[in-house]
C-alpha positions as CSV (number, residue, x, y, z in Angstrom):
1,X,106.8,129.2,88.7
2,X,103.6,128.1,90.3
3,X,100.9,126.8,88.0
4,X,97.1,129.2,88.7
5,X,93.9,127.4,89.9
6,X,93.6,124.3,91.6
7,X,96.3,121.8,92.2
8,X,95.4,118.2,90.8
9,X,97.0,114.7,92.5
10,X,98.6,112.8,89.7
11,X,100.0,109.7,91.6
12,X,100.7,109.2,95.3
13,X,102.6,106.5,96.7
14,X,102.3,105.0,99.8
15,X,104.8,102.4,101.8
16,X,103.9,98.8,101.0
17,X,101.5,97.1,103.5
18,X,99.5,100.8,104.2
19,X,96.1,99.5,102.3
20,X,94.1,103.3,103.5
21,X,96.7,105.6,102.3
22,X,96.7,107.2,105.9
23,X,100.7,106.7,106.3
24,X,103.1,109.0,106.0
25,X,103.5,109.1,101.8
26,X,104.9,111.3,98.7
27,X,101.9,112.8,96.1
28,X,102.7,114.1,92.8
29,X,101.2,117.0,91.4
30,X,100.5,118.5,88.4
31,X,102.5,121.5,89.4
32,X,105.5,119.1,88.9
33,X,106.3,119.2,92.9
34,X,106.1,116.4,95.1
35,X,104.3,116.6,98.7
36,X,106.0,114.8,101.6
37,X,103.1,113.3,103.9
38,X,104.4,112.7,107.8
39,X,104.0,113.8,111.2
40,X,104.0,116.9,112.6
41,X,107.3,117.2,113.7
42,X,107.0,118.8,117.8
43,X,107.5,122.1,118.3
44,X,110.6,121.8,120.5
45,X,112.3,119.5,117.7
46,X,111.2,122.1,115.1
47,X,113.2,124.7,117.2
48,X,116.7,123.0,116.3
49,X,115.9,123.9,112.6
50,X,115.8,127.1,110.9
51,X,112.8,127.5,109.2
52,X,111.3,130.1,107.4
53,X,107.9,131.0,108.2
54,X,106.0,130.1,104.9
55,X,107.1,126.6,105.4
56,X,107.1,123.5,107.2
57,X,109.0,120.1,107.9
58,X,107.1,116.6,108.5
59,X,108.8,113.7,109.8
60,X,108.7,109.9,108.3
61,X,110.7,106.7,109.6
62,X,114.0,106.5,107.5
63,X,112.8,102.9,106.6
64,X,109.3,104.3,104.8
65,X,111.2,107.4,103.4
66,X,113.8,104.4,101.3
67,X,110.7,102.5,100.3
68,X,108.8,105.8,99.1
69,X,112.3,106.9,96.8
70,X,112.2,103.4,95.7
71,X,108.7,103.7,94.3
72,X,109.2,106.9,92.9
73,X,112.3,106.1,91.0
74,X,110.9,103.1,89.5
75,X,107.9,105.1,88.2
């Protein structure tokens, strides 16, 4: 269930050597879910998935995505 009010960033992780925190990441909230930070994926990738309309995908290299899990595991 989601937590009322506003939602609060309790760590955020960021692939080693990305000093302004404007690369693709994972936040932690204080609604215990994580956020995935990427790019927009195109429309005509975003076709080949199914979807549903109250949410979205984001894409990150493979290579960041191993270094963010690592990170976040060894919290």
């Amino acid at each position: 269930m989601r937590k009322c009010g506003v939602m609060k960033v309790i760590d955020h992780y960021s692939p080693r050597g990305c000093a302004n925190g404007m690369c693709p990441g994972i936040i932690v909230t204080d609604r215990n879910t994580v956020l995935v930070q990427g790019h927009v994926l195109p429309t005509v990738d975003k076709a080949q998935l199914t979807v549903p309309g109250h949410e979205d995908v984001v894409e990150i290299p493979r290579e960041v995505f191993d270094d963010l899990l690592s990170q976040f595991l060894r919290r």
